[in-house]
C-alpha positions in Angstrom: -18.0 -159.5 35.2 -20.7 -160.5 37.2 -24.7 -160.4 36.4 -25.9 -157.2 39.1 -29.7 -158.3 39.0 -31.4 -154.7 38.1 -33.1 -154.7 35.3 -34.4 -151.0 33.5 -32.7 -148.3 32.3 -29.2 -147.5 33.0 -26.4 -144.4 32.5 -22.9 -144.7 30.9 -20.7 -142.7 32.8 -18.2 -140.4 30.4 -15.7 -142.5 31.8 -16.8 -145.6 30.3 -15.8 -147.7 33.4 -19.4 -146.7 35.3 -22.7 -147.6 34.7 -25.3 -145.9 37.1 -28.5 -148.1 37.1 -31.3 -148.0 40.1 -30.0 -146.2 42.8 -26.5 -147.9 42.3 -23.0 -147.8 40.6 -21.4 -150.6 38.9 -17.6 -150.5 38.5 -16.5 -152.3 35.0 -13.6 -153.2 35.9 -14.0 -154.5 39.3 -17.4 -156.0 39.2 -18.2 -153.3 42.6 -21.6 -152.5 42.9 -22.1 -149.8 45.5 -25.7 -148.2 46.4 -25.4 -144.6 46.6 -29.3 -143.6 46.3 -32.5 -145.3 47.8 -36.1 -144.3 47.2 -38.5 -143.3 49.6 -40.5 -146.6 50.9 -43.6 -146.3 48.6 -41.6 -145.2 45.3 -39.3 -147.3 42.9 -36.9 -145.8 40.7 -38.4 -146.7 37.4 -36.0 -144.7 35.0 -32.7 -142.2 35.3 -30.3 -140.3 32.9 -27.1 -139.4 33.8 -25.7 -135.6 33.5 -23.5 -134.5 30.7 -20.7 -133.8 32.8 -21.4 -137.2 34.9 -21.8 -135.7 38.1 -26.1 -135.6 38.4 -28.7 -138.4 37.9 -32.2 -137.8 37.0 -34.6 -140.2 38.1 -38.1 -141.2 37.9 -39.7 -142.1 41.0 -42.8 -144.1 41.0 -45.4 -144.6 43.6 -47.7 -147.4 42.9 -50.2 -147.5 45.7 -51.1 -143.9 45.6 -50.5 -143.6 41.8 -48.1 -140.6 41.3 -44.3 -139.7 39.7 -41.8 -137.4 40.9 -38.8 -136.6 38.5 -35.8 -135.4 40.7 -32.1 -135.4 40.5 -29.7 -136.7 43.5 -25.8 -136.1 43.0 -23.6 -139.2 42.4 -22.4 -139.5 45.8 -26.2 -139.5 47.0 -26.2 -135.6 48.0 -28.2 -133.0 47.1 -31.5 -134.8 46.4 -34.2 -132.2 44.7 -37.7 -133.1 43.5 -38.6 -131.2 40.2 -42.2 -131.9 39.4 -44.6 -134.6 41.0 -47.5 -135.8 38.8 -50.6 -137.3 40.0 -52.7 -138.6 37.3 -56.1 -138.3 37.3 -57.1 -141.2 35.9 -54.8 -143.2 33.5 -51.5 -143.8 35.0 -48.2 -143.5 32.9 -47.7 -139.9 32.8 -44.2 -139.6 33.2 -41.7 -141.4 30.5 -38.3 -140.9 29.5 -35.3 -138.4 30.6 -33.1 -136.8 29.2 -30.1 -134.1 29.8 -30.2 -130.9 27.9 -25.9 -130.7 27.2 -25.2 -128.1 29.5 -26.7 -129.7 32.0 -29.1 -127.0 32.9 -32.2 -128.7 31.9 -33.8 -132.4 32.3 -36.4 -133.3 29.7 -39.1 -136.0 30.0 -42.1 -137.6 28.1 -45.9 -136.7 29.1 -48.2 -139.0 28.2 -51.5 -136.8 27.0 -54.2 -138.6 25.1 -53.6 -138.8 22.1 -50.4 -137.4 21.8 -47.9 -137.3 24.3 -45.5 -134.2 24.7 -41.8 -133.4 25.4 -41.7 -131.0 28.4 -38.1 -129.9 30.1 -37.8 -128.5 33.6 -34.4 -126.7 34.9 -32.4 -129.2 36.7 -31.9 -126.5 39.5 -35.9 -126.2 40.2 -38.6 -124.0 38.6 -41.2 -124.4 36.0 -41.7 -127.1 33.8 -42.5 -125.6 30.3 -43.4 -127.4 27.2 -41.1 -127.3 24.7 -43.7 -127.7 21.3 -42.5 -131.3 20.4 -45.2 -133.9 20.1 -46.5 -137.2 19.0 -48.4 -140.1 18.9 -47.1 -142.4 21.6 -43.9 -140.7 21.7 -41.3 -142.4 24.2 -37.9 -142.9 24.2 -35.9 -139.9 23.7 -32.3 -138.7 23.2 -30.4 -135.3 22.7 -27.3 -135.0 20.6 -24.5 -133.7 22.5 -24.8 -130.0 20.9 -28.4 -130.0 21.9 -29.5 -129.5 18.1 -31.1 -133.0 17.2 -33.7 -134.8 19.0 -33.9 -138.3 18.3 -37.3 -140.4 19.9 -39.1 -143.3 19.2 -42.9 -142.8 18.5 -46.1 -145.8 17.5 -47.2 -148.6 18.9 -45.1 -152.1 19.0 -46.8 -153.1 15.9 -46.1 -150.2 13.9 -42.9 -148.9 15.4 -41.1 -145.4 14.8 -37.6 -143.7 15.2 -37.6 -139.7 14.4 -34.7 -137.9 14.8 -35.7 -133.9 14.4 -33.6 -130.6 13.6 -33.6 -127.6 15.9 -37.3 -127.9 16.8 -36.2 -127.6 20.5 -35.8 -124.1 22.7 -32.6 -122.5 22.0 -30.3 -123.4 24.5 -29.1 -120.2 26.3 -25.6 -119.3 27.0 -24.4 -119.7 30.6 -22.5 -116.9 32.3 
């Protein structure tokens, strides 16, 4: 295996042979990296999360020149690229952290950072609103669905004081799909 040079966040396809990180996919076996998303010129994919079923990845887009984020999802071949939300801060910039699926793929959830707590919001991966979902906390960041959607793990604090949660049905009910 050979080193690929990205550093950040990266996807573990359900395979386990595919790792999507940046804009690219690496091939376990063979070592193949092969680009199959690049950002616009003034934004840099800063995070992603794959889909449940493998077949979508979420990204964070960030402009820093014109400070703004977009969350969006592109297919794995690089089709069907669709911004959700862009945020524009108003004055600190960070607002966007973290994605995460919802497991039937119908939602992507991310971290807003609000002084002095920051919130878990979700927007459908198809387009529409993004709604809050009720969850917050102090310097919340990293989070993580289980795969039937009823735990929420995240971390929360500062370095020096560090925090893991991992919460019971706190989030919306997931609704069945026809």
């Amino acid at each position: 295996m050979r080193s690929v040079g990205f550093r950040g966040p990266f996807s573990l396809a359900p395979d386990d042979k595919t790792i999507y990180i940046g804009g690219a996919r690496l091939n376990l076996s063979t070592g193949d990296l092969t680009r199959f998303y690049t950002p616009p010129d003034s934004f840099h994919l800063t995070g992603s999360s794959l889909s449940p079923d493998g077949k979508t990845l979420a990204m964070m887009l960030t402009a820093w020149e014109k400070p703004r984020q977009q969350v969006a999802v592109v297919g794995i071949d690089g089709g069907g690229f669709r911004q959700l939300i862009e945020a524009v801060p108003p004055e600190r910039f960070v607002p966007i952290l973290s994605l995460a699926w919802s497991p039937d793929n119908r939602w992507v959830y991310f971290v807003r950072v609000k002084e002095p707590e920051s919130e878990l919001w979700r927007v459908p991966a198809a387009g529409g609103t993004a709604e809050y979902t009720g969850v917050s906390a102090k310097s919340l960041k990293h989070i993580h669905l289980s795969a039937d959607g009823t735990k929420l793990a995240f971390t929360a604090g500062r370095r020096a004081n560090p925090e893991l949660w991992v919460l019971e049905n706190v989030l919306p009910a997931l609704k069945a799909s026809r």
